[in-house]
C-alpha positions as CSV (number, residue, x, y, z in Angstrom):
1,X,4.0,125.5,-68.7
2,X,3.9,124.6,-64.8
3,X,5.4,127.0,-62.4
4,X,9.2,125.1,-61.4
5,X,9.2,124.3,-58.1
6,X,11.5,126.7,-56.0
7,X,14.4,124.7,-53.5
8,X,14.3,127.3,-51.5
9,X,10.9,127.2,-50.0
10,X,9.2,124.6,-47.5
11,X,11.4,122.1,-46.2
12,X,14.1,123.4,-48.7
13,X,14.5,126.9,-46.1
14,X,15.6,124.3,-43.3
15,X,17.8,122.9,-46.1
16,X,19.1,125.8,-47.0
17,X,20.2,126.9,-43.2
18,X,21.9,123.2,-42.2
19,X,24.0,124.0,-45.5
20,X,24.2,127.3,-44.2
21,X,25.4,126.1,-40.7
22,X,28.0,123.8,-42.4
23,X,29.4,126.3,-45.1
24,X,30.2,128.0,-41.6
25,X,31.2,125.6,-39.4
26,X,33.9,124.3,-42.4
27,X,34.7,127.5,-43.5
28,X,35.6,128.6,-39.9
29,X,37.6,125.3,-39.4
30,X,39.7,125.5,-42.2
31,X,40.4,129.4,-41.6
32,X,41.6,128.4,-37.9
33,X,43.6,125.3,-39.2
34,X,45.5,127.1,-41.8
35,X,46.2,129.7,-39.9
36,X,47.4,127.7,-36.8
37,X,48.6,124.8,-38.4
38,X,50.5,126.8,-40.9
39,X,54.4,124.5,-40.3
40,X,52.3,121.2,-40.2
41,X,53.7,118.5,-42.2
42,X,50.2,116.9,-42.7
43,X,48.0,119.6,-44.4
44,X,45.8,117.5,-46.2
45,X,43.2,117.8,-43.8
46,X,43.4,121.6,-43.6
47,X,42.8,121.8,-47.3
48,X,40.1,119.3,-47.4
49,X,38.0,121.2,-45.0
50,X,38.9,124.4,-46.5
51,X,37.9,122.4,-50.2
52,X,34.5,121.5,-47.9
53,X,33.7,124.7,-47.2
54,X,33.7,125.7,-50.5
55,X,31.0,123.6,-51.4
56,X,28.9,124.1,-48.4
57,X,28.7,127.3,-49.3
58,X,28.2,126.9,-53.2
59,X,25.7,124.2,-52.1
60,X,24.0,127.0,-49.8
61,X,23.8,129.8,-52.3
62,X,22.6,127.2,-55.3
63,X,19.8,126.1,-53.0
64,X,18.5,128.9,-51.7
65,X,18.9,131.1,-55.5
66,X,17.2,127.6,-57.1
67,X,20.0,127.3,-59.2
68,X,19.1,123.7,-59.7
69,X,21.9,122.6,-61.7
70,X,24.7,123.9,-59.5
71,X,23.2,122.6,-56.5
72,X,23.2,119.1,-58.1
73,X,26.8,119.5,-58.9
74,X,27.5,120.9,-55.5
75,X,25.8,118.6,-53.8
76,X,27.0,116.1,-56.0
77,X,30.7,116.6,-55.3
78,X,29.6,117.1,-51.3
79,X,28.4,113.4,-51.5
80,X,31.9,112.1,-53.5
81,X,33.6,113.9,-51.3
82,X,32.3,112.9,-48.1
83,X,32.5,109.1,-49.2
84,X,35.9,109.2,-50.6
85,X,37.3,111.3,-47.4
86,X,35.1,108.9,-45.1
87,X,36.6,105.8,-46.8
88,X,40.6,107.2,-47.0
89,X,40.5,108.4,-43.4
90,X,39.4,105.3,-42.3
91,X,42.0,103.1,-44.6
92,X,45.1,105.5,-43.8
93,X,44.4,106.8,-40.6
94,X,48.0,108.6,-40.3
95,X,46.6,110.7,-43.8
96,X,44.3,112.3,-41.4
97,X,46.1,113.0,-38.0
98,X,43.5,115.7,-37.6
99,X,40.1,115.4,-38.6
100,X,38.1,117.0,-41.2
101,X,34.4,117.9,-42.0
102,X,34.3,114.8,-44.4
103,X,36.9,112.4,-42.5
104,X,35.5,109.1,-40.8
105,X,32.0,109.8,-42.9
106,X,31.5,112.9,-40.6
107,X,31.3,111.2,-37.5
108,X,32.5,114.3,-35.5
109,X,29.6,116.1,-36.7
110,X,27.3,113.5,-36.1
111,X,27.1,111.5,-39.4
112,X,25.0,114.6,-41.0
113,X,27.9,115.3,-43.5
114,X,26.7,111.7,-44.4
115,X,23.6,111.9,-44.6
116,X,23.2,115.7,-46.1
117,X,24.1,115.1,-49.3
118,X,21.1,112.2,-49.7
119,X,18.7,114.5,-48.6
120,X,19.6,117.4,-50.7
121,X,19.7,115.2,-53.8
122,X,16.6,114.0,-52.8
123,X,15.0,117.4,-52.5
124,X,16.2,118.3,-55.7
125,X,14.6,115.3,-57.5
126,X,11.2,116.4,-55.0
127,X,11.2,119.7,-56.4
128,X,11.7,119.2,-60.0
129,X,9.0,119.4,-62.6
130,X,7.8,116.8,-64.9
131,X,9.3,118.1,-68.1
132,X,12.5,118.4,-65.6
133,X,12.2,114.4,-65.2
């Protein structure tokens, strides 16, 4: 049987340390917005980046542990997510007075919330073995 093919190695290390960088960056936001936005009548956006952090960081530890199948539900639920938020934020804009990792498709982080989920997914499917396919 072929040695499986390790997400964590290779291109998968940079991988790994954007999720990393995001797991933070979310994390961080959310703890700040809570905490300062505590008597806000709008907390959707709080919770949704706190929700986004969360699976940064699952996302981050699945990758770089190779824990294949919770990276693809992680990552999985990152791209939902980020398409669903993306879409609502732009349909009710008053939903979303404050923005979120996810909101407007991650356009205040540069689209990559966008596009990171794609390019997990599609190191997944790079790394897997053929009796994996």
């Amino acid at each position: 049987m072929p040695e499986r093919p390790d997400t964590s190695h290779g291109f998968g290390r940079a991988l790994v340390a954007v999720y990393a960088v995001f797991a933070l960056a979310a994390s961080a936001r959310s703890i700040v917005q809570l905490i300062t936005e505590v008597e806000s009548d709008t907390v959707v956006p709080y919770v949704l980046s706190a929700f986004a952090g969360i699976v940064y960081i699952l996302a981050t530890a699945a990758l770089a542990l190779n824990r294949r199948r919770l990276a693809l539900v992680t990552i999985g639920i990152e791209l939902v997510g980020v398409l669903a938020v993306g879409i609502v934020s732009l349909v009710d804009e008053e939903l979303f007075p404050d923005e979120t990792v996810w909101s407007d498709f991650g356009r205040g982080y540069g689209f990559v919330p966008l596009v990171l989920p794609f390019i997990g997914l599609w190191w997944l499917r790079r790394t897997r073995t053929a009796h994996q396919a």
